[in-house]
N, C-alpha and C positions, 0 to 999 in steps of 0.2 A: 504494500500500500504506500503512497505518495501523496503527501498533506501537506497543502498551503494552508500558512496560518496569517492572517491578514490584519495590522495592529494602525489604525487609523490614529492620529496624536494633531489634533489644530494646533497645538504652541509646541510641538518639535522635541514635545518629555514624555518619555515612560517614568515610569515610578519604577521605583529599587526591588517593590515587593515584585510587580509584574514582570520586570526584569529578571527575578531570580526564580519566577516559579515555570518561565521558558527554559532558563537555562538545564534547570532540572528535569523538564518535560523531553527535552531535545535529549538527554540520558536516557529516561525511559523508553524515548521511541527506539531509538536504535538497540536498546536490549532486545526489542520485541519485531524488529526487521521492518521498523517502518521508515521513512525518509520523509523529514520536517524540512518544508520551505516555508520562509520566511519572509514575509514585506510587509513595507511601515508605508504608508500616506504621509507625511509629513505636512505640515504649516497649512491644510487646506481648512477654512472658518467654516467651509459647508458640508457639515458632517455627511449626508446624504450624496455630494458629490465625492467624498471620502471611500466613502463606500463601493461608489460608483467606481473608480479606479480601482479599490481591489478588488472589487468583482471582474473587472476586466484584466488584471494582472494574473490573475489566478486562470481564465478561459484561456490565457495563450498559452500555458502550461501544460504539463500532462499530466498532473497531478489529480486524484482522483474525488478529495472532497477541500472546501475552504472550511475555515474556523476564524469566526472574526473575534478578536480582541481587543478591549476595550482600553488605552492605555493605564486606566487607574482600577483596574481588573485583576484578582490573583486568584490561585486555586491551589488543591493539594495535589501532590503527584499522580498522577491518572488521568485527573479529572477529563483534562484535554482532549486523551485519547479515546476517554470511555464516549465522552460525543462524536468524536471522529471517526469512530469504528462502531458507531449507531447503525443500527438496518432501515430507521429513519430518514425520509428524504432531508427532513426539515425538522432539526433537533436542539435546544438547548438547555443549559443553567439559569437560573433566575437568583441574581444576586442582590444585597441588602440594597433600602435607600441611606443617604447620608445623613441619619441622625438615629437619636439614642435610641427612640422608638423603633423597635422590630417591625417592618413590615418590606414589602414588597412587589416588584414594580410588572403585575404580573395582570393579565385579561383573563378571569375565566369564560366559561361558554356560560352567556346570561341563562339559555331554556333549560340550562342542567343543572337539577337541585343536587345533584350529586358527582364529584370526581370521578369519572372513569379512568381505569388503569387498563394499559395496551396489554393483555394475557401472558406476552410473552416477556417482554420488555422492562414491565412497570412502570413506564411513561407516563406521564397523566395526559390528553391531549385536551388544550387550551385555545383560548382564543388570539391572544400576542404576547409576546415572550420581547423585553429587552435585546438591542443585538450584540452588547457586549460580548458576550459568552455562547455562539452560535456557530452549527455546523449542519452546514448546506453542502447537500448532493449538486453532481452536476445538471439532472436534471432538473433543479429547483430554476436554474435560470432558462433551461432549453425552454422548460414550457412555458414562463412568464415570460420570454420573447413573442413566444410563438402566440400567446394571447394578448401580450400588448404588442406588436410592432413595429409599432410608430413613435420612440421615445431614444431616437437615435439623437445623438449632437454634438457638439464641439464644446471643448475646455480645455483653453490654456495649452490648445496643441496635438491633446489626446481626443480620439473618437470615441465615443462612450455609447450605452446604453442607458435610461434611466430605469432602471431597477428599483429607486427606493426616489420619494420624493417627496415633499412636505406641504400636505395642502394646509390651506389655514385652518390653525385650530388642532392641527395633527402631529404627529413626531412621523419620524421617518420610518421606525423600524415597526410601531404599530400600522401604518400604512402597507407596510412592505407582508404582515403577517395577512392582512385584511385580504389582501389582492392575492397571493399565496391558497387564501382559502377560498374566495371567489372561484377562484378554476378547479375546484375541488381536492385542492391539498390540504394534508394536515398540520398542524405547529405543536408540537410535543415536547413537553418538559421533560428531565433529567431530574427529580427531584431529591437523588442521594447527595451533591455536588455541595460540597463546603466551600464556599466562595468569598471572597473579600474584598468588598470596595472599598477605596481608599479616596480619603479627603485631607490633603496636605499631612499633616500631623496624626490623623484618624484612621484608625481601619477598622472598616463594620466587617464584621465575618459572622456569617450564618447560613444554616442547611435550611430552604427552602421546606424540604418535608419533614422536619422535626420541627419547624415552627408550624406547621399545617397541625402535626399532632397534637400538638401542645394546645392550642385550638382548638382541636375536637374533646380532647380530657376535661378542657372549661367547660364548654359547653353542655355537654354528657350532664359533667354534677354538677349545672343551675338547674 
């Protein structure tokens, strides 16, 4: 297996944590015979155009899934691979927001009073996932080409696709999960994934499904 990892940064920084938890990933892949490629976006302010390059960095490739990273993004050893080597087309982690309160930046499916879990996997499939911590198949873009095809354009020199875009009111990566599920795909959580966003000085670390638990324990004994 051959895996582009794609780390978007507007002001030109990784963080130390997200720095050292590649370095350690790029160990584990090669124990396990995989080959980690690597590109950074640098200084671009439009995240969604950000993206837009690595998604295009990664199709000229021959690499076989992308894994976008978020530069103020860390994880524990695995993690990376375990969504990489997903059977999922369209997979991720869902990591803290930045403050003390535990919560997280996650779309369920509104008509489902209940979590469903993929049988095999334990996925849960959701309605938009953060694109921090995400890993897309090649086909996640063949057929969003193939149902939008008109979102070709020029930037700064490169020919691009727009795969992710911000209408008013929207973020990019909920947009990008929305249109994803439009053509009938799915967005599946990873919800074992110990993750940590970082804010200057701060590092929020928490497991998306031990906070879900913890949750339902409450809720149970009211």
């Amino acid at each position: 297996m051959k895996l582009f990892v794609a780390i978007p940064a507007y002001d030109r920084k990784i963080c130390g944590e997200t720095a050292r938890a590649l370095l350690i990933e790029q160990g584990v892949a090669a124990a396990l015979g995989v080959e980690m490629v690597t590109g950074f976006v640098l200084g671009s302010p439009y995240v969604h155009v950000a993206r837009d390059q690595c998604a295009q960095d990664f199709l000229a490739t021959d690499c076989d899934r992308i894994v976008f990273v978020d530069a103020d993004v860390a994880w524990e050893p695995g993690a990376l691979l375990q969504i990489a080597m997903s059977p999922h087309d369209f997979v991720g982690g869902c990591y803290r927001f930045k403050r003390p309160e535990e919560g997280y930046p996650v779309e369920w499916i509104a008509e489902r009073e209940d979590l469903l879990s993929h049988p095999v996997t334990q996925c849960i499939e959701v309605s938009a996932l953060p694109g921090g911590f995400l890993s897309l198949s090649r086909a996640v873009f063949e057929k969003l080409q193939a149902a939008y095809p008109n979102r070709g354009y020029a930037h700064e020199g490169h020919e691009r696709h727009a795969f992710w875009h911000c209408p008013p009111g929207a973020g990019e990566d909920g947009t990008f999960c929305a249109e994803w599920r439009a053509i009938g795909g799915q967005v599946w959580l990873e919800p074992t994934l110990r993750l940590t966003h970082v804010d200057g000085g701060r590092a929020y670390t928490g497991c998306i499904g031990d906070w879900l638990r913890s949750r339902s324990q409450v809720s149970d004994a009211a």
